[in-house]
Residue frames as qw, qx, qy, qz and C-alpha x, y, z in Angstrom:
[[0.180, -0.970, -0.166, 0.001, 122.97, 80.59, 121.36],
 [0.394, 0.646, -0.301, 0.580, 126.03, 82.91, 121.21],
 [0.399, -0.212, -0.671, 0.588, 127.28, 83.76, 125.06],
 [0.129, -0.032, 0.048, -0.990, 125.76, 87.39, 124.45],
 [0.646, -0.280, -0.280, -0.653, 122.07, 85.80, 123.86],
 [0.656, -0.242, -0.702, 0.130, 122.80, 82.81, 126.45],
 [0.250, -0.114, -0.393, 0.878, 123.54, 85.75, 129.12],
 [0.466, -0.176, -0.029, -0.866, 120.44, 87.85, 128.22],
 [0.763, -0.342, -0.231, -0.497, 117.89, 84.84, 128.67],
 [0.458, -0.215, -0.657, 0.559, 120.21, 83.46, 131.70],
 [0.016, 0.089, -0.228, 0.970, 119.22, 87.10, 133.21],
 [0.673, -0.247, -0.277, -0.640, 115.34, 86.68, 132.00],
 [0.595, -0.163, -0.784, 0.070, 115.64, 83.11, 133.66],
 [0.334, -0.180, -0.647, 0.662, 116.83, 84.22, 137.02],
 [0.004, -0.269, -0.469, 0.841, 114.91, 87.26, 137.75],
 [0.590, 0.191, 0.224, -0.751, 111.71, 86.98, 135.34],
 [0.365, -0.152, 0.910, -0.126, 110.96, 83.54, 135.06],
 [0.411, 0.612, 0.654, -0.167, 107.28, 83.69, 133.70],
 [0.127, 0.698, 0.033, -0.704, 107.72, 86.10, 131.61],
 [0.751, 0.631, 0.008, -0.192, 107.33, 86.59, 127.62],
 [0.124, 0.903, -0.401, 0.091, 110.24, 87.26, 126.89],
 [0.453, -0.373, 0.804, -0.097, 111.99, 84.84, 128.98],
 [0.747, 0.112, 0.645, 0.115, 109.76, 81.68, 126.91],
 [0.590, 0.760, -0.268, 0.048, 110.85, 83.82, 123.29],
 [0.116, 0.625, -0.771, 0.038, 114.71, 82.78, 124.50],
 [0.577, -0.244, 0.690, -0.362, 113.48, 79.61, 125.79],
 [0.879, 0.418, 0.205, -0.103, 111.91, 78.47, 122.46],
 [0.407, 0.823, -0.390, -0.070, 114.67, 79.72, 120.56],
 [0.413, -0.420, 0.800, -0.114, 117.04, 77.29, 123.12],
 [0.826, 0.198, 0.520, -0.088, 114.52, 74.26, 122.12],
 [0.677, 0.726, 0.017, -0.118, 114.62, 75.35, 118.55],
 [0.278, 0.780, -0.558, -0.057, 118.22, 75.76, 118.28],
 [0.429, -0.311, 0.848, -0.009, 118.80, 71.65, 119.97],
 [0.783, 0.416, 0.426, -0.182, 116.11, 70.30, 118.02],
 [0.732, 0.672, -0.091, 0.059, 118.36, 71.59, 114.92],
 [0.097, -0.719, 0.686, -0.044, 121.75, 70.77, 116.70],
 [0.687, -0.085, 0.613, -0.380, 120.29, 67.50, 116.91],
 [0.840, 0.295, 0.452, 0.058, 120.01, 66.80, 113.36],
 [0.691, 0.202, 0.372, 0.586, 123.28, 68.49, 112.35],
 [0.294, 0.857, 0.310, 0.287, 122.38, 71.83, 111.72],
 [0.210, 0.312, -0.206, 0.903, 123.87, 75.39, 112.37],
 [0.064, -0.604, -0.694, 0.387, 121.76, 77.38, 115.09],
 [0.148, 0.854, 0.316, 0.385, 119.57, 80.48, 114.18],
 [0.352, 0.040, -0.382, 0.854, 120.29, 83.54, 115.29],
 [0.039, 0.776, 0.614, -0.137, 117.63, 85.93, 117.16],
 [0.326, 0.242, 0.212, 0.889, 117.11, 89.23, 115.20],
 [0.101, -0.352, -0.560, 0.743, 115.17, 91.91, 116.59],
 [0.354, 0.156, -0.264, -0.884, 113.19, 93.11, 113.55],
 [0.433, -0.095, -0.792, -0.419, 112.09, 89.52, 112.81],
 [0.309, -0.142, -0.812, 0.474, 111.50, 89.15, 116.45],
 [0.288, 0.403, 0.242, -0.834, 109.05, 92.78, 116.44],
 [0.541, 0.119, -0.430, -0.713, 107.46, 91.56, 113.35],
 [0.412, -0.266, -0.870, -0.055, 106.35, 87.85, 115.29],
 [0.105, -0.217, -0.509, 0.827, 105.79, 89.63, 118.28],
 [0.315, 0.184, -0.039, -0.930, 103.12, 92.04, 116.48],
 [0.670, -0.078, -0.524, -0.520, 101.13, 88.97, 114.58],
 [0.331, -0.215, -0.853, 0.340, 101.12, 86.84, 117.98],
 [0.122, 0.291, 0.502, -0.805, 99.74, 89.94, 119.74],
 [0.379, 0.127, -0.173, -0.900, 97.23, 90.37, 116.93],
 [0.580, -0.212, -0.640, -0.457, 95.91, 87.20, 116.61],
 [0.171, -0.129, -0.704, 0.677, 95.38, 87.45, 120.52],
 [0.186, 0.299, 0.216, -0.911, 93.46, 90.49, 120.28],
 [0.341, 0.233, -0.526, -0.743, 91.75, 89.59, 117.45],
 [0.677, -0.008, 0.661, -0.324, 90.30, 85.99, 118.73],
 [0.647, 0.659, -0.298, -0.241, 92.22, 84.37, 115.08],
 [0.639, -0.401, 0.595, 0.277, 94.70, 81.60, 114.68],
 [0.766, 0.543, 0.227, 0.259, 96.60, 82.05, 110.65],
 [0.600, 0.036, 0.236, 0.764, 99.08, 82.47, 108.93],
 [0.206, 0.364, 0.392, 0.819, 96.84, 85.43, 107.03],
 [0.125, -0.153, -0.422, 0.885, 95.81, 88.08, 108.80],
 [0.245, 0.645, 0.657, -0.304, 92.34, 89.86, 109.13],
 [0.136, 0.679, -0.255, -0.675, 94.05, 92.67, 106.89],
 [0.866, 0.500, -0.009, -0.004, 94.39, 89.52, 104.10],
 [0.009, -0.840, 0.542, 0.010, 98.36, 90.32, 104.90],
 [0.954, -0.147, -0.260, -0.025, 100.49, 87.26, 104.44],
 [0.690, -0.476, 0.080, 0.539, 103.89, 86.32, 106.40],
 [0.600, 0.194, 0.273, 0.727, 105.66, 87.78, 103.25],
 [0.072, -0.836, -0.363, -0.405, 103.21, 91.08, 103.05],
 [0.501, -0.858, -0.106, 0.045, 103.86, 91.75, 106.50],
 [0.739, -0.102, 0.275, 0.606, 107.72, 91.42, 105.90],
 [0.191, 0.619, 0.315, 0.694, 107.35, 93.75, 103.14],
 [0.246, -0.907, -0.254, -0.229, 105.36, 96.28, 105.34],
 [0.666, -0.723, 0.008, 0.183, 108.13, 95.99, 107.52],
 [0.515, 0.769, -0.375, -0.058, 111.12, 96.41, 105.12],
 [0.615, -0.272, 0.734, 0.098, 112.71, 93.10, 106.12],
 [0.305, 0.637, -0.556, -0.438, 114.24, 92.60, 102.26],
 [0.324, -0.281, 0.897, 0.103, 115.00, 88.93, 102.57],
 [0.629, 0.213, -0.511, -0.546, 113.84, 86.77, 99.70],
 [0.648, -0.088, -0.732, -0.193, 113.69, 83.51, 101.71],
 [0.113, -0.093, 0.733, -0.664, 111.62, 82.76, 104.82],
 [0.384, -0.204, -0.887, -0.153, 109.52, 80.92, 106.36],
 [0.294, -0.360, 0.415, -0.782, 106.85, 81.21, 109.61],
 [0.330, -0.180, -0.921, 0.105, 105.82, 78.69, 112.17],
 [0.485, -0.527, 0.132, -0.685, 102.26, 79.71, 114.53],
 [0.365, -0.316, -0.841, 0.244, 101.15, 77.76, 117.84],
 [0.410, -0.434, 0.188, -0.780, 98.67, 78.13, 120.51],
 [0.562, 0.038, -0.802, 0.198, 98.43, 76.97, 123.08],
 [0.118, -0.582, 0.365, -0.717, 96.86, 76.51, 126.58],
 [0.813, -0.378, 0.063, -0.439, 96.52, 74.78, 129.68],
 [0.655, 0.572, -0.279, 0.408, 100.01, 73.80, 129.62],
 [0.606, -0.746, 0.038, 0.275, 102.15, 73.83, 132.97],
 [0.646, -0.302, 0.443, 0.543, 105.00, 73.94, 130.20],
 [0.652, 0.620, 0.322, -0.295, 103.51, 76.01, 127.12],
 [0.171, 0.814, -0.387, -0.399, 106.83, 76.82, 125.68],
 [0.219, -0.318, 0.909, 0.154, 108.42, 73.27, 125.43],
 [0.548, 0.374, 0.732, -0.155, 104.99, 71.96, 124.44],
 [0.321, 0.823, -0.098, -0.459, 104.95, 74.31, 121.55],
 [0.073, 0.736, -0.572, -0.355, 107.88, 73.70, 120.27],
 [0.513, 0.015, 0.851, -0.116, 107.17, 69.82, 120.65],
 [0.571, 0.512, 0.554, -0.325, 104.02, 70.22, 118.48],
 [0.368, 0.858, -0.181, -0.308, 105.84, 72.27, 115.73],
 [0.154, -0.442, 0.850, 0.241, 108.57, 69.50, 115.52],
 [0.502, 0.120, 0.842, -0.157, 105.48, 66.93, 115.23],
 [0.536, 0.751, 0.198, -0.330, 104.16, 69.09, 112.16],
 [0.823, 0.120, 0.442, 0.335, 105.73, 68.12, 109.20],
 [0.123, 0.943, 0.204, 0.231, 105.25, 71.87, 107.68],
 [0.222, -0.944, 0.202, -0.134, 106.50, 73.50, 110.47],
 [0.785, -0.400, 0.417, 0.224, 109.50, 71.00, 111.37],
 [0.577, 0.689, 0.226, 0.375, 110.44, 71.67, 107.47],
 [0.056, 0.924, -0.014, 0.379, 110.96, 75.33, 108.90],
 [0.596, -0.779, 0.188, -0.057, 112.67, 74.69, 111.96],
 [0.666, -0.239, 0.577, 0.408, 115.48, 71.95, 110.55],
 [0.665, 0.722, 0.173, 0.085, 115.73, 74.14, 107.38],
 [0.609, -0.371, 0.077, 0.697, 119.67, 74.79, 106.69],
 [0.202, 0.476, 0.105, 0.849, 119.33, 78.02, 104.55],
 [0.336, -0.872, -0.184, -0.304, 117.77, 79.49, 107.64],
 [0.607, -0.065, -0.437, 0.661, 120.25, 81.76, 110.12],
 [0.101, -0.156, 0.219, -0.958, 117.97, 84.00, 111.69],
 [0.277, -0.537, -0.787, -0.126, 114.92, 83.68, 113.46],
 [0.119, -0.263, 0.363, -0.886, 112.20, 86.17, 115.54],
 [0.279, -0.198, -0.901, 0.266, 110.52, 84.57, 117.87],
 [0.392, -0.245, 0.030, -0.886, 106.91, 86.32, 119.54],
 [0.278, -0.013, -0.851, 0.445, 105.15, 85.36, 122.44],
 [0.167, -0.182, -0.023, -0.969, 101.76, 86.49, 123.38],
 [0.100, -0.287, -0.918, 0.254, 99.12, 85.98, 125.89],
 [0.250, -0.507, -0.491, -0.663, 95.22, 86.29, 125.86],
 [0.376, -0.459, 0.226, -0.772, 92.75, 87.23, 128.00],
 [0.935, -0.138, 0.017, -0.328, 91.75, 83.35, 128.76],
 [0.257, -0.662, 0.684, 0.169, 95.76, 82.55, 128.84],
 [0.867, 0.351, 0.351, 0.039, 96.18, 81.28, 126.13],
 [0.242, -0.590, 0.528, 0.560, 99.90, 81.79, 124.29],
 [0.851, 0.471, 0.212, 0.097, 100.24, 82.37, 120.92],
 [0.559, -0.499, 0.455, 0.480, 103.78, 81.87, 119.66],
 [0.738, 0.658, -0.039, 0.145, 104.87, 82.87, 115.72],
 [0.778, -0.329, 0.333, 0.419, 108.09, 81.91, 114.59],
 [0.466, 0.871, -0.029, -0.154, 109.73, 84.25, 111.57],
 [0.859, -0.017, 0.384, 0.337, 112.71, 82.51, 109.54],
 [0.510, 0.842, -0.079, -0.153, 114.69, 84.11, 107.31],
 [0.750, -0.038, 0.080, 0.655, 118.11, 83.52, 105.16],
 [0.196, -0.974, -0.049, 0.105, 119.71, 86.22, 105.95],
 [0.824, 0.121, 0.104, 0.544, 123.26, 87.72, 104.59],
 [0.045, 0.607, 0.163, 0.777, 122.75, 91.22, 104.51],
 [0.397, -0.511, -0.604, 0.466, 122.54, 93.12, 108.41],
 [0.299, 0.636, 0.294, 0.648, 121.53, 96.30, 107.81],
 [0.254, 0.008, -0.380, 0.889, 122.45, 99.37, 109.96],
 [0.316, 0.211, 0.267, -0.886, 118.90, 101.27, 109.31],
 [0.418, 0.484, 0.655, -0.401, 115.76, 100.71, 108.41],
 [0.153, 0.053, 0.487, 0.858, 115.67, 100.95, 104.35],
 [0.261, 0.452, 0.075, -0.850, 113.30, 104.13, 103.40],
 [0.539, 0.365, 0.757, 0.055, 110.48, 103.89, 101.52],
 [0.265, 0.898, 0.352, -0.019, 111.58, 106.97, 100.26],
 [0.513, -0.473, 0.057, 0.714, 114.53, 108.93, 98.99],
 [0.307, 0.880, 0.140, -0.333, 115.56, 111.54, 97.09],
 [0.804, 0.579, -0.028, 0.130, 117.10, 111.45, 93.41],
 [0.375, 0.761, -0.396, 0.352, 120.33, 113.58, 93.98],
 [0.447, -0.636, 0.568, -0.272, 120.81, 112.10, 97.49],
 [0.550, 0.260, -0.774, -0.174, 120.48, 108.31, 96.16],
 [0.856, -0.439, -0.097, -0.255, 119.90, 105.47, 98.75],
 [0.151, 0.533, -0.795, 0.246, 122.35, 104.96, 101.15],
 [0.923, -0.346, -0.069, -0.151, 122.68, 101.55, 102.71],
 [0.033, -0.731, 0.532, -0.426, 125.08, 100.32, 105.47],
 [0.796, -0.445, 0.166, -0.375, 125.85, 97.71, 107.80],
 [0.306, -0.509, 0.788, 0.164, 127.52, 94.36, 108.23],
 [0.783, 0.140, -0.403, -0.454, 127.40, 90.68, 106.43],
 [0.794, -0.306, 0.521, -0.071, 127.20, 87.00, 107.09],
 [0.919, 0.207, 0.322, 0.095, 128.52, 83.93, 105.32],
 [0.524, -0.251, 0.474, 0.661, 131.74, 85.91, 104.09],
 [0.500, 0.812, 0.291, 0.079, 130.06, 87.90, 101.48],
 [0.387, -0.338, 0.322, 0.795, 133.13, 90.21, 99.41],
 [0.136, -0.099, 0.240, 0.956, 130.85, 91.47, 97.22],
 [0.357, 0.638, 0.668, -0.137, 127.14, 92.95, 96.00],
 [0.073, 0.188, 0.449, 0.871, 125.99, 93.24, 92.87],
 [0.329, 0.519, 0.303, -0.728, 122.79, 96.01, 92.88],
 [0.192, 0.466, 0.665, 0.551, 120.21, 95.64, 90.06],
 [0.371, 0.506, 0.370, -0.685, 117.08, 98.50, 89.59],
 [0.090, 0.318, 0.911, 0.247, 114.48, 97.61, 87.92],
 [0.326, -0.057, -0.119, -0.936, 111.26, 99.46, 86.89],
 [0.637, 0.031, 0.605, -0.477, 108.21, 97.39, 88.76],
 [0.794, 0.328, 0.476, -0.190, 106.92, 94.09, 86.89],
 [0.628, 0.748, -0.203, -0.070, 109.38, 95.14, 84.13],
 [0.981, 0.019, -0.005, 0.195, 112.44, 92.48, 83.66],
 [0.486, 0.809, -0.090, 0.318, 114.65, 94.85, 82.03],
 [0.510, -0.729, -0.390, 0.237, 117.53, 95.78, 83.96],
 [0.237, 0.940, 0.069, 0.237, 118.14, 99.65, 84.16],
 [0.071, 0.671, -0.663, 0.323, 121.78, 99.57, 86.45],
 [0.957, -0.171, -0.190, 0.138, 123.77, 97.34, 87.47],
 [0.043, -0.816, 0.478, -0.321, 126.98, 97.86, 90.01],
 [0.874, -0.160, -0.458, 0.019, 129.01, 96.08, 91.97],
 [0.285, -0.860, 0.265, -0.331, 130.16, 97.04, 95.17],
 [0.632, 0.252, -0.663, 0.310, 132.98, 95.53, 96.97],
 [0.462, -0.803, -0.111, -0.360, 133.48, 95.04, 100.49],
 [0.306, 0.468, -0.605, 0.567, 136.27, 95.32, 103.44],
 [0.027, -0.112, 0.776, -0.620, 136.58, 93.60, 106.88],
 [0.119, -0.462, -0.877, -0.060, 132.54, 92.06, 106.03],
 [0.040, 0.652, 0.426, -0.626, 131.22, 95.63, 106.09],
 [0.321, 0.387, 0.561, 0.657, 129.48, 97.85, 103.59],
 [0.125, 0.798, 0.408, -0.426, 128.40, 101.08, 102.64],
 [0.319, 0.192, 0.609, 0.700, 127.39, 102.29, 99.44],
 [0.416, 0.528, 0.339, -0.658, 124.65, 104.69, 97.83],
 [0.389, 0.560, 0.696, 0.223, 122.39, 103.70, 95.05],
 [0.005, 0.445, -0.120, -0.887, 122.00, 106.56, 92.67],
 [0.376, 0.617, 0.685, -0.094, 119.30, 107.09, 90.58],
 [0.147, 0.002, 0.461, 0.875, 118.99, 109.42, 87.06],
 [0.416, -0.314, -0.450, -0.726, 115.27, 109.65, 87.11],
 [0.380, -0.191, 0.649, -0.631, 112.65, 110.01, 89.77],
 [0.850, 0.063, -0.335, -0.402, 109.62, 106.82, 90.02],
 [0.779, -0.400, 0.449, -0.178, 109.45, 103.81, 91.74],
 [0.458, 0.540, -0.676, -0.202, 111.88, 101.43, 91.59],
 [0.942, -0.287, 0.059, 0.164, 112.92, 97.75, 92.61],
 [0.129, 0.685, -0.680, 0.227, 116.55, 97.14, 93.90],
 [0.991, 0.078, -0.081, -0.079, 118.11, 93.76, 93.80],
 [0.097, -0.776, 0.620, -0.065, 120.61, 92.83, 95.67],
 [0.959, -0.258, -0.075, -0.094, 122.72, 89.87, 95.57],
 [0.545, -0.745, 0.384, 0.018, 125.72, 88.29, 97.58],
 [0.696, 0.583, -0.400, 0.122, 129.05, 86.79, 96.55],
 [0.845, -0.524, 0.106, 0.018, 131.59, 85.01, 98.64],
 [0.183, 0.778, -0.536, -0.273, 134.36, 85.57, 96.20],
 [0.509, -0.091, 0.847, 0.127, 134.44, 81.50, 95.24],
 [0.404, 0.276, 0.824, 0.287, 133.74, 80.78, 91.92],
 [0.131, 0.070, -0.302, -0.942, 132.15, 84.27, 91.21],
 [0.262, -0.450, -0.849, -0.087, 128.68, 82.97, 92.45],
 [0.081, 0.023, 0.435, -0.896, 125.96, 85.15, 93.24],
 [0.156, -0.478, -0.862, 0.068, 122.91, 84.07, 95.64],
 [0.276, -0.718, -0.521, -0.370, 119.53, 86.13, 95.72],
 [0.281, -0.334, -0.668, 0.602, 119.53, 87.93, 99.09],
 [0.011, -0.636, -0.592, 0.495, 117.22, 90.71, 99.00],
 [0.009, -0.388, -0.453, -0.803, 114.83, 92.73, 97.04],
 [0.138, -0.531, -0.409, 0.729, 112.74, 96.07, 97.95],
 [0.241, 0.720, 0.382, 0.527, 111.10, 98.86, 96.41],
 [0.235, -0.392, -0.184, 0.870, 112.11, 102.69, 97.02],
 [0.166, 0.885, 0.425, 0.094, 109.96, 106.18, 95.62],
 [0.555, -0.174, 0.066, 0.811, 112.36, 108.06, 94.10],
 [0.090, -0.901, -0.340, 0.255, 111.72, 111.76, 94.50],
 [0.305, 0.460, 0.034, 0.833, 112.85, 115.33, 92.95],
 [0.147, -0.385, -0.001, -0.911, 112.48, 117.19, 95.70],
 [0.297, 0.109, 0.746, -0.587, 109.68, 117.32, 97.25],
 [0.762, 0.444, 0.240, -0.405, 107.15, 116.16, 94.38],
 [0.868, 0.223, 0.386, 0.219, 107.87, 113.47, 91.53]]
């Protein structure tokens, strides 16, 4: 934990104890010794990944379900998608649990004991994690874990929509020392690629706009550079509906 997240769930500790919210920092604690334990870096907790566990815990509550795939057929990666979380690698741990004086630590226990899930937890390309907590009507907690490598921090929420002459702007900070992204677009299921750019970056921040010559849906590929050796890793792909206007 950073001091800034050890200070929020000190705060949860002291003055709501029982709460959700409190055992989402609590796992995240376990989770982050269990992988200090065998060497690792610790995750960080992101707040999109953290609303997107948060929502499947509460659904498979409500829902009286325990899977990875939702009743919608959605899978971890779908739901990502739905959510425009971009990241090309992640992973997602579930539990449930009750009857537990301890449900968080026992969780986390069980998910080390699972060869699967313990895969996820003591993976080193993971440095983000959202954690989700959620209790039933028969208390019963169900806990999803959402993994992701993560290099790219965007500032907003990328649109699932923009317009041609405005282009897509995107903004924000990076991890792992990134100094540059290159941008593909692509025309769906089609290989080809139709631009290519590279964008530099100052002081681990960025902002650029995509620009587009023709309206239709596109894919945008992004990937990251550290400036060593001219190496660039995968980090995140999306689709956007590019628009004239207000009509194709």
């Amino acid at each position: 934990m950073t001091l800034c997240e050890y200070l929020r769930y000190f705060i949860l500790l002291v003055f709501a104890p029982r709460s959700l919210k409190t055992m989402e920092w609590r796992m995240l604690r376990l989770l982050n010794k269990d992988r200090k334990r065998h060497g690792l870096a610790p995750v960080r907790m992101h707040d999109d990944l953290r609303l997107i566990a948060r929502r499947h815990s509460r659904d498979m509550a409500k829902r009286d379900y325990f899977d990875h795939v939702n009743l919608r057929a959605k899978s971890p990666a779908d739901r990502l998608k739905e959510a425009r979380v971009s990241e090309v690698i992640s992973g997602e741990n579930l539990a449930k649990i009750g009857g537990y004086s301890n449900p968080t630590q026992f969780a986390e226990e069980g998910l080390m004991n699972s060869p699967g899930h313990r895969a996820n937890i003591l993976n080193a390309g993971y440095n983000a994690v959202g954690i989700g907590v959620v209790q039933n009507e028969r208390k019963v907690y169900f806990f999803t874990q959402n993994f992701a490598r993560r290099s790219l921090i965007f500032k907003n929420k990328i649109p699932k929509v923009v317009h041609m002459k405005r282009g897509l702007g995107l903004n924000g900070s990076t991890l792992f020392n990134v100094k540059r992204i290159l941008c593909h677009i692509k025309k769906p299921k089609i290989d080809t690629v139709l631009f290519e750019h590279v964008f530099l970056l100052e002081d681990e921040k960025f902002n650029f706009t995509v620009q587009f010559e023709e309206s239709g849906k596109f894919e945008i590929w992004l990937y990251t550079d550290s400036g060593k050796g001219n190496r660039y890793v995968f980090a995140n792909h999306f689709d956007v509906l590019v628009k004239k206007g207000w009509i194709l």
